[in-house]
N, C-alpha and C positions, 0 to 999 in steps of 0.2 A: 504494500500500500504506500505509495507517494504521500513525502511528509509535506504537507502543504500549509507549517508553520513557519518556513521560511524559505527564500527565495531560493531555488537552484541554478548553479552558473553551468551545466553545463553546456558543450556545444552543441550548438544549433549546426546543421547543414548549411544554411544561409551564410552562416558566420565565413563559410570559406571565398577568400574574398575574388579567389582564380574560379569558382565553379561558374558553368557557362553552356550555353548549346540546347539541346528541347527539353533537359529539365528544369532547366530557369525559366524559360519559356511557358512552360506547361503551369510550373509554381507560380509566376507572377496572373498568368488569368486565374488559375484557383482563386489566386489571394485575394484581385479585383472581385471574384462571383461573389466569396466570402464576405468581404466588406460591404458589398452592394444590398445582398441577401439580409444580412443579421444588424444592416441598419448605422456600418461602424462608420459612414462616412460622415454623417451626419456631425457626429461627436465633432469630427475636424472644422466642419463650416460652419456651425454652432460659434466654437471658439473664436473661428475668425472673427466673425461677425457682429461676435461681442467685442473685440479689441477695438474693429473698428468702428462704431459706435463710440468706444470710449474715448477715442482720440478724435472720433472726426473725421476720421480720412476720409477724403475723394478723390486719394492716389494712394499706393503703395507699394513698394518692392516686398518680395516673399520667399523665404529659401528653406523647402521642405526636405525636412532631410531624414537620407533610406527613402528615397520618393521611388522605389520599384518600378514600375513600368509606367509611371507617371499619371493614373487613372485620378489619384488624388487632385494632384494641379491641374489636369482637365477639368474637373467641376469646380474647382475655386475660381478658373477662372468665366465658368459659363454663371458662376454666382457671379464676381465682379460686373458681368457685364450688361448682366439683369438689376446691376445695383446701381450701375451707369459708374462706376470705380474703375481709376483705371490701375492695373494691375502690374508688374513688372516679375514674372515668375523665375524661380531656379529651380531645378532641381538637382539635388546632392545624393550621392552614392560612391561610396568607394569603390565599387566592382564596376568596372570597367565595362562589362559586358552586361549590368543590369543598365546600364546607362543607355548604351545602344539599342537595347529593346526597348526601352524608352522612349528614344529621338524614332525610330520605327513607327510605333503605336502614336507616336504624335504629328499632325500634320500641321506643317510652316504656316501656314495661317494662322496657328494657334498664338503663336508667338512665344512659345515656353522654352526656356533652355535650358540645358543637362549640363551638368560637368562630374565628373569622376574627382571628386576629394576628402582627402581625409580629413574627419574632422578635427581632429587632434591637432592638424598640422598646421604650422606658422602660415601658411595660406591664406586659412580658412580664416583661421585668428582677425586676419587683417580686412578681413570684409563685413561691413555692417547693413544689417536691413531692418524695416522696419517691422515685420511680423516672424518669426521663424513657427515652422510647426513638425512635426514628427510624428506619423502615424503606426503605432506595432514598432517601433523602431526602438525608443529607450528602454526597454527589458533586454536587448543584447549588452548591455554595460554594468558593472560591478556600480555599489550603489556609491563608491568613495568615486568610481567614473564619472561619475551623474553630478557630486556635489562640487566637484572642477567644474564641470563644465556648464554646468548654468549659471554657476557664478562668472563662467566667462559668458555666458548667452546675456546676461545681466547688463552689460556692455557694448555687446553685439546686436540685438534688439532694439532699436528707438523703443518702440508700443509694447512689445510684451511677448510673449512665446505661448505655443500651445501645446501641450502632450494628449494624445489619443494612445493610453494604452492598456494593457488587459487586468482586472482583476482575477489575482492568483486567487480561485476557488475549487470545489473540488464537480461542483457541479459543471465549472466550465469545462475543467480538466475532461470530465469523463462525457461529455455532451461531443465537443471537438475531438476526442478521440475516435466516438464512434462514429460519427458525422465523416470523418474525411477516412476510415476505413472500409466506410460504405459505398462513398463517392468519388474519393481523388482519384485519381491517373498517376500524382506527381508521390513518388517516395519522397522525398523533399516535405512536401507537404504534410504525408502521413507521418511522420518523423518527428517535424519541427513546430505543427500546429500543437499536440499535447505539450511537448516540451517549454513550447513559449508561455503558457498557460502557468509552470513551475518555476520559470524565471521571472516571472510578473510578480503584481504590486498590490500590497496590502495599504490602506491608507494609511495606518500610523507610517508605514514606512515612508510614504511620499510625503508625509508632514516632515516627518525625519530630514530626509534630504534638502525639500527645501527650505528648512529652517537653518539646518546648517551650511548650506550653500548663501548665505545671510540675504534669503527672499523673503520679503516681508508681507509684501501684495500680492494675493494667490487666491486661487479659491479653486476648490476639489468637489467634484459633482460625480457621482455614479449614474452612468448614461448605460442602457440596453445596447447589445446583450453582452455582459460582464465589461464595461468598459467603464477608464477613471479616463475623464475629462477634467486634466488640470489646464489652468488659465495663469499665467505669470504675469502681472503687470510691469513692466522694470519702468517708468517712468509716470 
């Protein structure tokens, strides 16, 4: 039985930053069906939507990051465009070759662009925007990862940051186990959808973090189905 009193690091498939070719392919439309189906997108444009509202925007840059095959930035910005906002999108991934399934799955019209970076690295450090978001993404990092680095988002954010990511439960554990054993194509998926569920987040934990990450403006919502909707103000 999975202890599901605290987080587990281990690796995900995803995690490997060379894997590449139809099983990333096959993973990243899973992931989009997944999120579309159980409502997770929501959570993300929700957040946006409150950020912007809070500041006002009637423009803004956005750099979502782990933006997988880019399904996410695709409806931020068919929101944006419904909002009459004008948008300036990124998307971020370290794997080189999620990125390209990306720029694929997206057409020039859209106006969204991909880059392959790390986020750790002095690059990234050195670019600011005014909303960052991350969807399933921040349960790939140790929680002392997490408290660096929003304290650098803290900085890097004009408005504020979003997290869309999973409540470690055990009903989700075993709902998404059997869901993508019934369904998926992708071992990827059937592999990494339970596991991600054991690396995810309890809310005293994300209180945890971002209190020691020294965020003071926040607010944590439990959004359908098992998802924490946190909201950072940095300004």
């Amino acid at each position: 039985m999975p202890d599901f009193s605290k987080r587990s690091y281990d690796d995900e498939l995803m995690d490997d930053l060379n894997c590449s070719g139809e099983v990333v392919h096959q993973t990243l439309k899973e992931l989009e069906t997944i999120n579309t189906l159980l409502g997770g997108n929501h959570v993300t444009l929700d957040g946006i939507a409150k950020l912007a509202r809070h500041a006002q925007l009637k423009t803004f840059s956005l750099a979502d990051l782990g933006c997988g095959g880019g399904d996410i930035l695709r409806l931020i910005r068919k929101w944006a465009v419904k909002k009459n906002i004008k948008a300036q999108l990124l998307g971020v991934d370290a794997n080189p070759n999620i990125v390209r399934e990306a720029q694929l799955s997206t057409s020039a019209a859209e106006d969204i662009a991909f880059e392959s970076i790390n986020i750790f690295s002095s690059e990234f450090k050195s670019r600011t925007f005014d909303i960052v978001t991350g969807t399933l993404f921040f349960h790939h990092f140790t929680n002392e990862q997490l408290i660096d680095f929003f304290r650098q988002l803290s900085s890097q954010a004009r408005v504020g940051f979003v997290i869309n990511d999973i409540h470690r439960h055990w009903f989700a554990y075993h709902s998404i186990r059997l869901l993508t054993k019934g369904f998926s194509k992708s071992p990827m998926v059937q592999h990494d959808a339970p596991l991600s569920v054991m690396r995810a987040f309890s809310k005293p934990e994300l209180v945890e973090i971002m209190q020691r990450a020294g965020i003071t403006k926040y607010s944590i919502r439990w959004m359908w189905a098992f998802r924490w909707q946190v909201i950072a103000y940095t300004h």
